[in-house]
N, C-alpha and C positions, 0 to 999 in steps of 0.2 A: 447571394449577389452574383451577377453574374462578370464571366471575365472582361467583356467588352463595355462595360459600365468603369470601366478601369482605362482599358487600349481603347482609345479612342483614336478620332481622324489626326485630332490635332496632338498627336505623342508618337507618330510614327513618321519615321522618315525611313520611305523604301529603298533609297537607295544610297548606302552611308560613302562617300568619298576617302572614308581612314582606310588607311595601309600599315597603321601598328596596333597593338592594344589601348595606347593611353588617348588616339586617336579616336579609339569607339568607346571610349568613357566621355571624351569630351565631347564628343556629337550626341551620346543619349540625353547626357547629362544638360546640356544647350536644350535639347527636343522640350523636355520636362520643366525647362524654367520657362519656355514660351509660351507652354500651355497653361503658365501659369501655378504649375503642380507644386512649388518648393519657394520657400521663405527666405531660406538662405543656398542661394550656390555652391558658393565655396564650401560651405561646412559637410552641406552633402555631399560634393565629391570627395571631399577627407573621407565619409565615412564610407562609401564606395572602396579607398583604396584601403582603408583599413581591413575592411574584408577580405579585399584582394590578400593581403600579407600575411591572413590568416591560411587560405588554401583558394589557388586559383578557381572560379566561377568558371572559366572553361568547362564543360564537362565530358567534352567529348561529342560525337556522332557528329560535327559538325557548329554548336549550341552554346553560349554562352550565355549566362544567367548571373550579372554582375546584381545588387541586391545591398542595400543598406534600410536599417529599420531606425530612425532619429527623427529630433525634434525640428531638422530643418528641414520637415516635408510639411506642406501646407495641407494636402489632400492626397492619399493613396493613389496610386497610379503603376500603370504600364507603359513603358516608352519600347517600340521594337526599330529595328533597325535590320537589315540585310545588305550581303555583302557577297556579290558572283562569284571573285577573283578568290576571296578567302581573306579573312585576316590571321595571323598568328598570334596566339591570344594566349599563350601556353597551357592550352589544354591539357587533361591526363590523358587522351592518346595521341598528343603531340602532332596533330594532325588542323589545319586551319582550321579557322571557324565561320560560319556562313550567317547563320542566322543569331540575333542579338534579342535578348528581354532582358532590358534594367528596368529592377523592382525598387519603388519608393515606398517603405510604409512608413507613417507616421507612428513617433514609439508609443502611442497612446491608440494604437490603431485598431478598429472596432474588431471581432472575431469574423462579421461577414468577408470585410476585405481581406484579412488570411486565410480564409476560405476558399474565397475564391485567387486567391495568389497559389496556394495548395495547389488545388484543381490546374492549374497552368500548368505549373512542377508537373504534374504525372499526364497530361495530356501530351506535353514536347517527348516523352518517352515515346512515343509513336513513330515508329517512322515515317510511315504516310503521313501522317500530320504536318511532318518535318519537307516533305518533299512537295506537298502541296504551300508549304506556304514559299519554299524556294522558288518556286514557280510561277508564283502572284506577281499580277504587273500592276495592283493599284492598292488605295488602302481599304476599299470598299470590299478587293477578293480580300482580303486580308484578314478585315472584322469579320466577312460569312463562314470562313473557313474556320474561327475561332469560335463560331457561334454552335456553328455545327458540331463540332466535337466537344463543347462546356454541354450541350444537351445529351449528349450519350456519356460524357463522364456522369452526370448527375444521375442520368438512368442507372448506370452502373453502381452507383452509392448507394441508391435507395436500394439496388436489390441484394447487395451485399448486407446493409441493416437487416435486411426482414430475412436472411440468413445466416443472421448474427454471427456474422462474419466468417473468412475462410474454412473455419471450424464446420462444418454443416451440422445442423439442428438436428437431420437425420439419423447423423451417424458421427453423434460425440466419441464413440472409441476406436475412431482409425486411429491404424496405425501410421506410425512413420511421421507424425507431426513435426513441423519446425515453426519454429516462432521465430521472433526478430524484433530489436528496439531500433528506430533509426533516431537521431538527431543531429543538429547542424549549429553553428555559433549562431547565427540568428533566427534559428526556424522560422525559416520561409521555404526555400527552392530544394534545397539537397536532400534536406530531411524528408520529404515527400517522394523526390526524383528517386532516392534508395529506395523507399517502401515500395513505388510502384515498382521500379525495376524487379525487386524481387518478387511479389508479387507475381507478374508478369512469367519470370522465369520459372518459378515454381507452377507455375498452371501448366506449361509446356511438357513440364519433366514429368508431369501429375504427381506433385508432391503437396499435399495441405499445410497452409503455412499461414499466420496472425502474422500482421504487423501490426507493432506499438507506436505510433510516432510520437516525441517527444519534442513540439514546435510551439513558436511565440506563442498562440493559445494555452499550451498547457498541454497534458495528456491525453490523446486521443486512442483507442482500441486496446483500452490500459490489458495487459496480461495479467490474467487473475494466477491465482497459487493452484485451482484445477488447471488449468492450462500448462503451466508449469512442469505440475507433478508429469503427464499424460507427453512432455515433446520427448523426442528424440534428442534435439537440438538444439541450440538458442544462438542467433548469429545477433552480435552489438556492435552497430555502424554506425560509431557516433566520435564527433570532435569534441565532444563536451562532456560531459559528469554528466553517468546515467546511475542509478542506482539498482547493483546490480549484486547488493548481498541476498537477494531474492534466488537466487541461480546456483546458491550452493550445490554442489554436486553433479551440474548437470555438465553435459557437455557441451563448455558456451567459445564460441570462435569470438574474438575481439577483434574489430579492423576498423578503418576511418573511413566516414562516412561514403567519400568517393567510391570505395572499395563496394561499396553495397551497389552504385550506379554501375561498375564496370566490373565489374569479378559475381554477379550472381548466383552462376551456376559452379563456381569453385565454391562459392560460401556455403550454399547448401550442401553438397559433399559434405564439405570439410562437416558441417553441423549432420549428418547424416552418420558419420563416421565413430562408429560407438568403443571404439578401441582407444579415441582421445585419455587422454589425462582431463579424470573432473578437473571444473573449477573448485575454485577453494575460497570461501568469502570471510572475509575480516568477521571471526566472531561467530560465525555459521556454521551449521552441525559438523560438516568434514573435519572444519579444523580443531573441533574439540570432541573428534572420536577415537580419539587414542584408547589405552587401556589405564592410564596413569592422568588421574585430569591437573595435580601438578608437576608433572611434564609437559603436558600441553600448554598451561599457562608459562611455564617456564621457557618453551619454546618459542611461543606468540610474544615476550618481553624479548626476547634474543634477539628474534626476528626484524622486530621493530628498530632495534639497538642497532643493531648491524646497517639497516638501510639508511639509516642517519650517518653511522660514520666511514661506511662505502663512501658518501658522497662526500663527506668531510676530507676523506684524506687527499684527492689532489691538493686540496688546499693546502694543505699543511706541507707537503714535499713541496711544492711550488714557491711556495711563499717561502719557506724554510731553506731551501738552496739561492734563491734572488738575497735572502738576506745577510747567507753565509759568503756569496761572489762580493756581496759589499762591505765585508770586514780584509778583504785582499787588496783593498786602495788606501786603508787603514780603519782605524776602530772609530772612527771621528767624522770619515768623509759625508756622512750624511747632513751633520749637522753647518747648516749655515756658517754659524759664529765660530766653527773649529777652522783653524791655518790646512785642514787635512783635509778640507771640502771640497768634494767634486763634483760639477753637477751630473754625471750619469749616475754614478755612483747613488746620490739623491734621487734620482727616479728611480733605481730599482729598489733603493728602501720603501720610497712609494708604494709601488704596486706589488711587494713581498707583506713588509709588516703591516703597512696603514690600508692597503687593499683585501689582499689574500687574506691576511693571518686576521681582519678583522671581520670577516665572513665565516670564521669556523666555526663557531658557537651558532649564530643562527641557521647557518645551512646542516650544521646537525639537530639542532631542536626541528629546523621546517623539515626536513626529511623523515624525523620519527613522527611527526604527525604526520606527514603524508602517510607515512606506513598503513598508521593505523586509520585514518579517516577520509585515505584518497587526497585529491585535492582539494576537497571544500578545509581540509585543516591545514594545508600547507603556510596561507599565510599567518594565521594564526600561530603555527610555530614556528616562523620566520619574528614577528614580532617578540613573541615569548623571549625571542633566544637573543637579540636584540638589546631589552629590557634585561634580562641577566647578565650579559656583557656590562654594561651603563650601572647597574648596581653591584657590579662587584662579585657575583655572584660562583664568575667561570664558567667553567666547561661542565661542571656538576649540576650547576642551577640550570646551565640546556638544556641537559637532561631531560631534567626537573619538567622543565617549559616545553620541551617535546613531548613529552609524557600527556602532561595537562591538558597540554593544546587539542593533542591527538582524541583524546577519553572525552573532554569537554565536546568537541564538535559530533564525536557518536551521540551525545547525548542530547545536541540540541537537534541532530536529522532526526532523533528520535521522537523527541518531543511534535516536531512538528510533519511530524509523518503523515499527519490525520487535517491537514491544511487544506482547503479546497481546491480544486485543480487550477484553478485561476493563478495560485502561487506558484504552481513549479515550477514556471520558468525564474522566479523570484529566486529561487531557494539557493542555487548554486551561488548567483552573483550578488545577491542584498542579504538574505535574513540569513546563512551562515557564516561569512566572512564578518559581516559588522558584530554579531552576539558573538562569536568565537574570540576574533580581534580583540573586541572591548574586553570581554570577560577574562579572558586571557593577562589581558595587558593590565588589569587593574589588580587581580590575584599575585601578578609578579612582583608590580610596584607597593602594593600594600601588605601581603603575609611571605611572601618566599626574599625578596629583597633586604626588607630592611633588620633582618637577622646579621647579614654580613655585613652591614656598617658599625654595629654593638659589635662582630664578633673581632675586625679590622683596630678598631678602638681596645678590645681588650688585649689583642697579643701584644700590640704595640707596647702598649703600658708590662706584659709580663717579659719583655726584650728588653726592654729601660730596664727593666728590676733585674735582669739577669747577667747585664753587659760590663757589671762590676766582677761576678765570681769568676768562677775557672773558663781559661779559655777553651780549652779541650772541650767543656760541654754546651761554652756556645756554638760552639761549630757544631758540635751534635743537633744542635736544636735546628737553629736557620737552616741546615743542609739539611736536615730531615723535610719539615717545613717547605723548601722549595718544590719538594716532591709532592705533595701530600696532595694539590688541585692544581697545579700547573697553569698558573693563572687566576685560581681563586681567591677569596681573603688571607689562606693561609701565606699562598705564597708572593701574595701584595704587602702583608703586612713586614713579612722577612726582607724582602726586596725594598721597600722603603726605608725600614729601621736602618738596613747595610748602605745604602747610597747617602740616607743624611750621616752616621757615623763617617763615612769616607768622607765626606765635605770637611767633615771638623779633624780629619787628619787619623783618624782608625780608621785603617784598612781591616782588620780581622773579619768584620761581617762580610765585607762585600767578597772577600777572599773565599767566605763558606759557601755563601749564598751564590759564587761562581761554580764551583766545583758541583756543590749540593744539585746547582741546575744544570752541569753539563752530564749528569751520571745515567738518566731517565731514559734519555735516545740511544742512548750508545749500550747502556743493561738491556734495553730491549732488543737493541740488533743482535748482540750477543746471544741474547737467549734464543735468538729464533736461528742464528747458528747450530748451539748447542741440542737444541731441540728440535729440529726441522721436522716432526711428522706433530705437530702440537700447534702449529699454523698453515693459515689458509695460502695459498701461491701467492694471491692479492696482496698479504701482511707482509709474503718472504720477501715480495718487488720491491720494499721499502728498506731492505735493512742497509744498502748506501747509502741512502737519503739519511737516514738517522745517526749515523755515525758522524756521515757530515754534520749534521744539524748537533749533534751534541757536541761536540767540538768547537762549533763557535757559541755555543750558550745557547743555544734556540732550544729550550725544554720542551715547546711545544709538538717536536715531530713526535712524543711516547703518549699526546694526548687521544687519539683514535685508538689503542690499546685500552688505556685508563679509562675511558667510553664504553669501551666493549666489556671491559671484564675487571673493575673497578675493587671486587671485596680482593682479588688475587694481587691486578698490579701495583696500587697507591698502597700497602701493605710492603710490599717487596720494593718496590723503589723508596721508602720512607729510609728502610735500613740501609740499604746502602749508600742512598746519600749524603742520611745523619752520619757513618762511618766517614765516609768519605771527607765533610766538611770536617769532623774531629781530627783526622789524620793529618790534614791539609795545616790546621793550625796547629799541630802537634810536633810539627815539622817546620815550621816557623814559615809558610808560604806568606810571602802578603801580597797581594796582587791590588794593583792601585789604580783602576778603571773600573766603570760600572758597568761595563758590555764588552763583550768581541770574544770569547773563549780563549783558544790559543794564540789566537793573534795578539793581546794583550798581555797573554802570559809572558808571552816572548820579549814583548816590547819594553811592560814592568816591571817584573819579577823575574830576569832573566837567571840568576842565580840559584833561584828556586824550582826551577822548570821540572828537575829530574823530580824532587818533592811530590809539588804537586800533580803530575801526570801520573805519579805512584799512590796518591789519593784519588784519583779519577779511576783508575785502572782499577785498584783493589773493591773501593765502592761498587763499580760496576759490576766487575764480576759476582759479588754478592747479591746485588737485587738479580741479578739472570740467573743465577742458582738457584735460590729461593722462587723466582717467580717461576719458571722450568720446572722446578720440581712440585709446587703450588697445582702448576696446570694441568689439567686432563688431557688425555689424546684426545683429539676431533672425534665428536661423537656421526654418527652418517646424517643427523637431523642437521648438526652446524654443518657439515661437506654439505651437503643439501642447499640449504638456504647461502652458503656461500657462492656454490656453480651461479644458482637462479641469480641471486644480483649481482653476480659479475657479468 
């Protein structure tokens, strides 16, 4: 198809009257409903600015290439527009813009018409092109000048086929190869606009160079595994999920799509530059060339673990000090119904416990699937970790659900590796988010969930049978217990048993089940005290945070530890905060609120305070001893993988 089958008389307005950006959206977008190009207006400019929000369509040299692919285009179209004075359209070289192509494709749109939308993308790379249509006083120069150059693109396509491509037929084994994947959120304009640029730049430098484009049609000049093996290089210019476990060990530059329009001649460099650091691909020969294969698996679980709770732990300090500044207006101010309610006080329990601290499960499960599957697994382990929450599950069953998420979605890319190219662009946004998702989401809710409502049901019932014998070893039990999942069944079933016992006027549980849960943050700051070459700098920036947060009862700030390294810490903090709860009732503490740490201690049990801070204290020291001496020094594989995601 050709381009002016598209830019017609009636889609161009030569000479546009906007002096902003949102000015020469509304005059394209006007052009294109006159011509009758679009079904609905409104929705198409949504999906125009949507675009925008993703990465400005400015591109530079002048050129702006605004572009939406939806159902509110009636007919594929070109609408162009120029502008003498210049608009500022926030280009990437920040420089006005003169000339305008908004692309309408329909999302059902044939492969001729992104075809020939392609061909436009890499003709406006022209400067001549660009300076001659500056130039045009009608719309008649306009279409010849478009016509003229869709005929020499085309001539240039076919001779590049029967040279099967940059590669030359003559001489498969030059040297100095680079290759390149481009692609863009809607493959249309950028993804084309990088290839040819590169392209282009590489002819100049005489460097031989494949481009992959990865657009609305699907895979175009796909890079085979000889191509591969034979570059130098591999630059990936892309906004979106390319798949690029193919490139283990090569030397691959990663940068966003723009970068391939305006950086060139840096990118082939940089892919030229054989002193880089390989890539290393999730699962690909590099990362399982160690001399130890488990250590390598041992490492590739760490890896993963760690990226999960990098991202987990602002959460947890954030939410964890918002929660502890609102036990200083009192232990009660959050709750409506208390005389001690304040409304700020209530917003920052807000956006600490019911915001922050209920995102830490899932943004640890979506992050270890990210690890491991990129972003096609990320929501899949957002939902997993979601669904663990909701049943009870905790910070274990995240885990659990990041793990899953992550392994499950390798193996549905895999499965559907061998899809017809017509799917690729499917693949990222439809067939692995919905199989991942569902598959995911029903594994959690039917085999990993409903274990912890049996297991919730059972301690319950062995807490009733035990709340008659010695007190000393209920306190061992609940205060161990609060330790054990920090938020899982264990320590739900404890936390409930000790808040209805307090209703009916027994303090002892809730007294255990306080201390038990303040011992975990405050053992862990301790130990990274006592142990400072045994943790990362990231882990040491938390030990304020923890201490605060164990002190008012927030057990949650020791969960990013018990994440990372789970057989060492929920081991070492069981003991000390079973001790701890035993000591606290052996001492006659009874602390008579369900929440707040020492701010209730004070407020209840004031008589008790020296007690129980001497059960807090001694517990703690013991899980940090224990766990300290548990730990290994940082091996250079964890300093490694900690530099990198920090």
């Amino acid at each position: 198809m050709r381009i002016t089958e598209l830019l017609t008389k009636e889609t161009i307005a030569m000479d546009l009257s906007a002096t902003t950006k949102d000015q020469v959206i509304d005059e394209l977008v006007s052009q294109l409903d006159k011509a009758g190009k679009l079904s609905d207006e409104k929705t198409f400019k949504e999906a125009i600015y949507t675009r925008e929000s993703q990465s400005t369509t400015g591109i530079g040299e002048g050129i702006a290439i605004p572009h939406a692919k939806t159902d509110a285009v009636q007919s594929a179209a070109i609408a162009f527009g120029k502008s003498i004075e210049g608009v500022d359209y926030q280009s990437l070289d920040m420089q006005p813009a003169h000339l305008f192509f908004m692309i309408a494709a329909p999302a059902g749109g044939a492969q001729t018409h992104l075809d020939a939308l392609a061909k436009l993308s890499g003709i406006l790379m022209d400067e001549a092109v660009r300076e001659e249509l500056l130039q045009a006083n009608s719309e008649e120069e306009i279409l010849n000048i478009i016509n003229k150059h869709d005929d020499e693109a085309t001539d240039d396509e076919s001779n590049e086929e029967s040279e099967a491509t940059p590669i030359q037929s003559e001489n498969v084994e030059e040297e100095g190869l680079i290759l390149a994947v481009t692609a863009c959120p809607t493959g249309i304009a950028h993804t084309y606009m990088a290839a040819d640029s590169l392209k282009n730049q590489a002819k100049k430098m005489g460097v031989p160079i494949k481009v992959e484009t990865n657009g609305s049609g699907g895979i175009k000049n796909h890079l085979t595994d000889e191509d591969i093996e034979k570059a130098t290089g591999i630059i990936v210019a892309a906004d979106v999920h390319v798949e690029t476990d193919r490139f283990d060990g090569k030397n691959v530059v990663q940068v966003p799509v723009a970068d391939g329009i305006k950086r060139p001649e840096e990118l082939i460099n940089m892919a030229q530059d054989t002193s880089r650091k390989p890539f290393v691909a999730k699962g690909g020969k590099q990362s399982s060339s160690t001399s130890n294969e488990k250590q390598s698996v041992s490492k590739t679980i760490y890896k993963h673990l760690m990226n999960g709770v990098s991202n987990m732990l602002p959460l947890v300090i954030s939410g964890g000090i918002l929660m502890a500044i609102v036990f200083l207006f009192g232990e009660n101010s959050f709750d409506a119904k208390s005389s001690q309610y304040n409304e700020f006080a209530a917003n920052l329990w807000q956006i600490g416990s019911e915001s922050a601290f209920k995102l830490i499960v899932p943004i640890l499960a979506g992050f270890i699937a990210r690890s491991i599957a990129d972003k096609p697994g990320f929501a899949s382990g957002l939902v997993g970790g979601m669904l663990a929450v909701a049943g009870g599950s905790g910070f274990l069953g995240g885990i659990i659900a990041g793990f899953l998420a992550g392994y499950l979605t390798e193996g549905i890319k895999y499965v559907s590796r061998n899809l017809p190219q017509m799917f690729e662009g499917l693949k990222p946004t439809l067939i692995y988010p919905i199989l991942s998702v569902s598959i995911t989401g029903l594994l959690m809710v039917y085999v990993i969930n409903p274990p912890t409502a049996w297991l919730n049901n059972l301690l319950l019932n062995g807490l009733n049978d035990l709340s008659g014998s010695n007190i000393v070893l209920l306190g061992l039990v609940i205060g161990a217990m609060m330790a054990i999942d920090m938020g899982g069944p264990f320590n739900k079933a404890a936390y409930v048993f000790a808040t209805a016992a307090l209703t009916e006027g027994n303090a002892a549980a809730i007294t255990a089940a306080m201390v038990g849960g303040m011992i975990p943050p405050i053992a862990i700051a301790t130990a990274m005290l006592l142990f400072k070459n045994k943790f990362t700098k990231t882990q040491k920036g938390s030990i304020l945070p923890n201490y605060v947060m164990g002190l008012s009862f927030i057990t949650e700030g020791a969960i990013p530890f018990a994440a990372a390294d789970p057989l060492r810490v929920i081991p070492s903090m069981m003991v000390g905060s079973g001790i701890g709860g035993a000591i606290a009732l052996g001492l006659g503490s009874s602390i008579q609120a369900p929440h707040g740490g020492i701010f209730v201690i004070l407020a209840t049990d004031f008589g008790h305070v020296l007690q129980t801070l001497l059960a807090v204290i001694i517990g703690a020291l013991v899980s940090a001893i224990i766990y300290g001496l548990l730990k290994p020094k940082l091996t250079q594989d964890q300093i490694d993988i900690a530099e990198e995601i920090e």
